[in-house]
C-alpha positions in Angstrom: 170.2 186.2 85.1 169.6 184.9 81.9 172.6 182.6 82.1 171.4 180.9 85.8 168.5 180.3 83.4 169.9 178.6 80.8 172.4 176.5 83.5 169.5 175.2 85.4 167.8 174.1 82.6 170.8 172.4 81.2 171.0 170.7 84.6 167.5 169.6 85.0 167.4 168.2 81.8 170.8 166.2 82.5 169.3 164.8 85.8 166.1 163.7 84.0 168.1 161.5 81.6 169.5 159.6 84.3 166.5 158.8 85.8 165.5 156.9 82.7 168.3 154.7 82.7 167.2 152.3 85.1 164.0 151.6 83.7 165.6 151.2 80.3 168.0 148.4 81.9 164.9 146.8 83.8 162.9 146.7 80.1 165.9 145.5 78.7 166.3 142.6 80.9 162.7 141.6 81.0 162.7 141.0 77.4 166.3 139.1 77.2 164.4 137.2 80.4 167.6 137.8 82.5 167.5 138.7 86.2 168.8 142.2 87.1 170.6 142.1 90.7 170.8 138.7 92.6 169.2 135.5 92.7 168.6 132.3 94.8 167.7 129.1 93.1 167.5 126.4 96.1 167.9 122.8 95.4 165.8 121.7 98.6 164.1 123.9 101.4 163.2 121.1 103.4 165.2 117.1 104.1 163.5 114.9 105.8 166.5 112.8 106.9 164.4 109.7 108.5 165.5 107.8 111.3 168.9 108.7 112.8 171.0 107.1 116.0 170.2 109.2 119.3 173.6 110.7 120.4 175.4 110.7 116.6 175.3 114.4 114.9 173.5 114.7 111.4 174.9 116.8 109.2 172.2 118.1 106.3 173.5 120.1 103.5 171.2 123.0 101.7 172.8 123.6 98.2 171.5 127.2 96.3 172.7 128.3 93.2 173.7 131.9 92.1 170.7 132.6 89.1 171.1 135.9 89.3 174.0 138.7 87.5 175.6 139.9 91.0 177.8 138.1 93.8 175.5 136.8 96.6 176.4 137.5 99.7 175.6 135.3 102.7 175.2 137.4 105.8 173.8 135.5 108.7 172.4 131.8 109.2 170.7 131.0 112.4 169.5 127.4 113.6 166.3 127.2 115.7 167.6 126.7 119.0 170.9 125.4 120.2 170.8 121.8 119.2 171.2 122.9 115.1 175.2 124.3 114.5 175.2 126.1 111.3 178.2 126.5 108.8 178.3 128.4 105.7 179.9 130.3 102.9 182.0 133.5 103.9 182.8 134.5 100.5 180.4 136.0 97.9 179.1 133.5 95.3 179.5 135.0 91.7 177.1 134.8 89.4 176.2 131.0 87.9 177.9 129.4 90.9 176.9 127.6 93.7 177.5 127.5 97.4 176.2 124.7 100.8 174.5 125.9 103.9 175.2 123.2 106.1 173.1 122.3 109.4 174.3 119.9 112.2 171.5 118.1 114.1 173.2 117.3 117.9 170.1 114.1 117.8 170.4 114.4 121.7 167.1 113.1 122.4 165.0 110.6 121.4 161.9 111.4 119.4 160.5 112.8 116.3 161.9 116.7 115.5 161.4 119.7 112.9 163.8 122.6 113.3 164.7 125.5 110.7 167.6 127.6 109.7 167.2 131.2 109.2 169.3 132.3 106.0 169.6 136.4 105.6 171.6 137.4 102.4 171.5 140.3 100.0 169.5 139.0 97.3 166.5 138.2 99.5 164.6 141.1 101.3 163.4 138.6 103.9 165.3 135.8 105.6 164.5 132.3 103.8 163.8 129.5 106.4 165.1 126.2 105.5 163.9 122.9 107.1 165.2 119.6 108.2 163.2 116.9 110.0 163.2 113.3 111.1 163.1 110.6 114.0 166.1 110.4 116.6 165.9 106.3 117.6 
């Protein structure tokens, strides 16, 4: 009995040095003033491309930058509504690098528009909604 003692002590006190790790690494970091995990740095998150010529697509590129320590991972991108294509990244962006989300206006009809594009990736916990506006002529 007194050995189940003496083991389960032993393992508590190895599982409560572990649990100190992690807040060691996040001090750590906070005082080197590096990022722990991943991080978005977005050149623009809105274009205004002005006028464009009503039945010519308008390609508008949305360039981000790795600032964080771990690959970025681009999981989804949305347009608005059917008359925004989306392309993007499949591969993870490491560390330091960057990477385009690129959005294709269709400019079918005439007129002043705003739409977004929805960008879900694991460094964000919510979706980060980028916007491109101007006047089809």
């Amino acid at each position: 009995m007194k050995m189940i003692k003496i083991t389960m002590l032993a393992l508590a006190l190895g599982l409560m040095s572990f649990a100190t790790i992690s807040p060691v690494e996040y001090l750590i970091a906070k005082k080197n003033n590096t990022t722990l995990g991943a991080a978005i740095v977005w050149k623009t998150e809105s274009v205004d491309v002005g006028e464009i010529p009503q039945g010519k697509p308008k390609a508008i590129v949305f360039e981000f930058k790795n600032s964080g320590n771990t690959a970025i991972v681009v999981t989804n991108v949305v347009g608005s509504c059917g008359c925004t294509a989306t392309d993007y990244t499949k591969e993870p962006i490491l560390p330091g690098k960057t990477a385009k989300i690129t959005a294709t206006y269709n400019a079918a009809n005439k007129g002043a528009f705003t739409k977004t594009v929805t960008v879900t990736t694991n460094a964000e916990a919510t979706p980060k909604v980028l916007t491109l506006k101007g006047t089809v002529i």
